[in-house]
N, C-alpha and C positions, 0 to 999 in steps of 0.2 A: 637355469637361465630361461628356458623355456616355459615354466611354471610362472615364473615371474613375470613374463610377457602376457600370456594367456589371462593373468589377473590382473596387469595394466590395465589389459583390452577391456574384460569382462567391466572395471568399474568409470572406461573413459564411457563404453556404450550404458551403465546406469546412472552414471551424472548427466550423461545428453539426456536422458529420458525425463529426467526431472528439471528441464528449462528447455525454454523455447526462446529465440531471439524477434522479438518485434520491435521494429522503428529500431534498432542497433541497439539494443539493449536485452540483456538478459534476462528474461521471468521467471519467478517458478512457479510451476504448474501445481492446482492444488483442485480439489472436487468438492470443497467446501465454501461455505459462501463466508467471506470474509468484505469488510468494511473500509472504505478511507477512512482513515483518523483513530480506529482503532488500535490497540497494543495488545501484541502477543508473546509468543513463542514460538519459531521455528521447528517443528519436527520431522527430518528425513527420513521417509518411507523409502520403499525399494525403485515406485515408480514415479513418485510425484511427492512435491514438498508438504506436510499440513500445517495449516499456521492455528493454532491454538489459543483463540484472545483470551485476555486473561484481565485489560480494563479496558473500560469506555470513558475517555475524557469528557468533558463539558465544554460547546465549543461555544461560547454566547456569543460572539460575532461570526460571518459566516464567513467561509475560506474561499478564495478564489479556487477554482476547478480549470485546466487544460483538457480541454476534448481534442482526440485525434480519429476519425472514421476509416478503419482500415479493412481492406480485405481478409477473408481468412483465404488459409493456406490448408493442404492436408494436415499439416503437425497440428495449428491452432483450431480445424474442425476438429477434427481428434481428440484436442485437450477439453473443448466445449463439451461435445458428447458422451464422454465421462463425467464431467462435472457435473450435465444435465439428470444422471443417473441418481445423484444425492442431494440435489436441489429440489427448491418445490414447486417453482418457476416453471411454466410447459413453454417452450417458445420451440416454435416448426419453421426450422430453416435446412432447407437442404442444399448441400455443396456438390457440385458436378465438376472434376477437374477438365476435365477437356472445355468445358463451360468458359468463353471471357469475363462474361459478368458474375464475378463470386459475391456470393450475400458478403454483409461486411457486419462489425462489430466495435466497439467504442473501445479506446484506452483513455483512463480518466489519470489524469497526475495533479496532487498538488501542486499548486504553482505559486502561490504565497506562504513561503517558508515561514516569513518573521509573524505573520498572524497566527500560523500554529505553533511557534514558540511559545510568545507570549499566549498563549494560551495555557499552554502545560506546565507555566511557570505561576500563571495566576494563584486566588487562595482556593477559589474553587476546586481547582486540580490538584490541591495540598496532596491528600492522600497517592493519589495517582504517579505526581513528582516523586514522592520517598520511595512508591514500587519503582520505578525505574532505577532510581538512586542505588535502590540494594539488590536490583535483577540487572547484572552485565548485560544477560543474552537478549532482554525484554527490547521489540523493536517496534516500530510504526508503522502502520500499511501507508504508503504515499503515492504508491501505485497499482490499478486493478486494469484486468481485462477484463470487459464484460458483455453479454449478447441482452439486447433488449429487440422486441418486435420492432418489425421498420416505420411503424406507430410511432413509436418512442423514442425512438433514435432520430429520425424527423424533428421531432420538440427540441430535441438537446441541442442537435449539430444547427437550427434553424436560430436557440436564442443569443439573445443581445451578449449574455454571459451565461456562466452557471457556476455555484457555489454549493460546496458542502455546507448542511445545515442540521443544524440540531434542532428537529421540528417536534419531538416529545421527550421525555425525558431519557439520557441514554438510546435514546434512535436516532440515526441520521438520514439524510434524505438528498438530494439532488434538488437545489430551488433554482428554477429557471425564471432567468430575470427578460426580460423587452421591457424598453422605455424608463428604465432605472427602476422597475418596479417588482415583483416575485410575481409571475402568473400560474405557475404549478410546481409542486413539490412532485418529485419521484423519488418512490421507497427503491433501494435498493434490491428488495425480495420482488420488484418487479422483473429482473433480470439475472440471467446465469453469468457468475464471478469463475474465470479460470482460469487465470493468472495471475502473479500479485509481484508487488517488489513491494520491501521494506526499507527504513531506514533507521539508523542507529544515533542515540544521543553523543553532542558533544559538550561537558559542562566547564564551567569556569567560577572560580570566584569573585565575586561583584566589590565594590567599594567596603560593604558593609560584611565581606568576609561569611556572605550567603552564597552558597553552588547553587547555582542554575544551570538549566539547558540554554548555552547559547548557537547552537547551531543542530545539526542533523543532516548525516551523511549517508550515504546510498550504501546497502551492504555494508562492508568492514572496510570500508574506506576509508583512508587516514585520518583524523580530525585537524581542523586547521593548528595553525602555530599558537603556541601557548595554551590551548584549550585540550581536554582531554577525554578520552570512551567511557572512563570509569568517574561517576562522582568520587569516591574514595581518592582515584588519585589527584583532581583538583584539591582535594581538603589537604590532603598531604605539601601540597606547592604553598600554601598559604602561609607567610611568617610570620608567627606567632610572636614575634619578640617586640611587632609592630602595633599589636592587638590595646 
């Protein structure tokens, strides 16, 4: 019994270590720079999560972006300063806790779902569609933490909006819009990523008896009604006697 306790303990304090709660929400912590809009792999290390891309979709229209400017904390300077160790990004922020004014840092979320759908369902995303279709575990980054200079972060939190954009081929970028117009692209390698949430496909079969991704849910969270985690198993729902 005690042996069993002891190894509760031991793996509730290595799951805390590998997420941190920002804005009520759980992250996981990683030292790699990972991307909005990209798909990977989840891989749980001892202290922190790695996510492993594995495709870059095509996004030809751009995606609305949610900025939030938030203080860090001891946990999320912690998380930063690690991740600055394998980034190539220098950014010199120092955190003083007794300090009121803590530096602060960006959490970016997609916020137009149905545009990145219909994106990953387009023909362009053909290839991209079938890897998900036949990788269960394969998820989406839709959420990053990330430290930019107070340069940078001034541009983002100051414009009209901002959207994820596909500014070269397979590169994405941050386009900040004033006045309905783009006035600068930011590379994401201008900032350190070190936190992330993903989200997982939901597909369903269409009139014409094609799966698609009709939705995308946060972690392993349920899939709406009638729609399901596995392409496989929407193909399985389909009645074939109606074909």
């Amino acid at each position: 019994m005690i042996k069993y306790i002891i190894l509760l303990c031991l793996f509730l304090v290595v799951t805390s270590c590998k997420t941190v709660t920002i804005e009520h929400s759980s992250q996981s912590i990683t030292n790699k720079k990972v991307s909005l809009g990209s798909i990977g792999l989840d891989k749980n290390q001892i202290l922190e999560h790695n996510y492993s891309t594995t495709a870059i979709p095509s996004y030809e229209k751009p995606i609305k972006i949610d900025v939030s400017k938030i203080p860090f904390s001891k946990t999320t300077y912690k998380a930063f300063t690690e991740a600055q160790k394998n980034q190539n990004a220098t950014i010199g922020i120092k955190y003083v806790d007794s300090l009121d004014n803590k530096p602060e840092f960006l959490k970016l979320d997609i916020a137009d779902k149905v545009t990145l759908i219909d994106a990953l369902n387009n023909r362009e995303n053909k290839n991209v569609q079938k890897y998900l279709s036949a990788n269960y575990n394969a998820s989406i980054i839709t959420s990053i933490s990330i430290a930019f200079d107070s340069a940078t972060i001034n541009k983002i939190t100051n414009a009209e909006s901002v959207f994820l954009i596909e500014n070269n081929l397979k590169s994405y970028a941050l386009g900040v819009f004033k006045n309905g117009k783009i006035v600068e692209y930011i590379s994401f390698n201008k900032g350190i990523v070190f936190t992330y949430n993903s989200s997982n496909c939901c597909w369903q079969a269409n009139n014409a008896h094609r799966i698609n991704i009709v939705d995308i849910v946060a972690g392993k969270q349920n899939c709406p009604n009638k729609t399901y985690p596995s392409a496989k198993q929407a193909k399985r729902k389909i009645n074939y006697f109606k074909l």
